[in-house]
N, C-alpha and C positions, 0 to 999 in steps of 0.2 A: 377284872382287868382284861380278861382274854374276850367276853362279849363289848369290852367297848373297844378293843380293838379292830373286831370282826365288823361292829360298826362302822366304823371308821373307813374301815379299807371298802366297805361295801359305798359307803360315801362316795368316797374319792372314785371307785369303779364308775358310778352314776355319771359323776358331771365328764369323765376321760371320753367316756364312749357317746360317741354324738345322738343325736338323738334320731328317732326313726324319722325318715324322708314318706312323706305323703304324697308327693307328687303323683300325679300323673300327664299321659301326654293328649295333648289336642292337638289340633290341625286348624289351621287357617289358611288365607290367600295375601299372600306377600304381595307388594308394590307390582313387579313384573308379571303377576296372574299366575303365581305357581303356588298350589297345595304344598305348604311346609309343614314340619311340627314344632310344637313346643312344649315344655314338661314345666308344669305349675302345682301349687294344692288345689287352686279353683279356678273356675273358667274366667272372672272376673280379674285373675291376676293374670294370666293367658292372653285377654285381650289387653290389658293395659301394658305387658310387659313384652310383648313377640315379637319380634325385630322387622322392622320393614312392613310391619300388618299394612293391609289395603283402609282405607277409611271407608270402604264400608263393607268390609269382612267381619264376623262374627268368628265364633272358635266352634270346634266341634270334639267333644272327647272320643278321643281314638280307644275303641275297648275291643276289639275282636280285628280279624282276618280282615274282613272286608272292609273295615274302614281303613285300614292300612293301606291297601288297595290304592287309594286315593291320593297317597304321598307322591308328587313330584309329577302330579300329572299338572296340563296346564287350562287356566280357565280363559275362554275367550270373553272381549270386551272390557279388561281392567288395563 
């Protein structure tokens, strides 16, 4: 009885606590020519989901210093 408890409870622990977040962040070029970010699991949901993305911006995953760098600077020509 006391293992199907411990089951039990270990159950209900599982689905309470969310599940781990894979996200990570990218960068693209919004409508007005400015390096934004956005946090996705992959680059393909990044371009289809980034608010304001340029049509013809790509995403770039932000993983160190220096591509952080690049946030909110502005691009000429969009």
């Amino acid at each position: 009885m006391k293992m199907l408890f411990l089951g039990a409870l270990a159950l209900a622990a599982a689905v309470v606590v969310p599940g781990v977040s894979f996200a990570q962040t990218f960068a693209y070029v919004n409508q007005d020519g400015e390096v934004m970010t956005y946090e996705a699991a992959t680059a393909m949901q990044a371009l289809v989901a980034a608010p304001a993305i340029d049509e013809h911006s790509g995403v770039l995953l932000v993983d160190g210093a220096d591509d952080q760098q690049l946030v909110g600077d502005e691009v000429p020509g969009v």
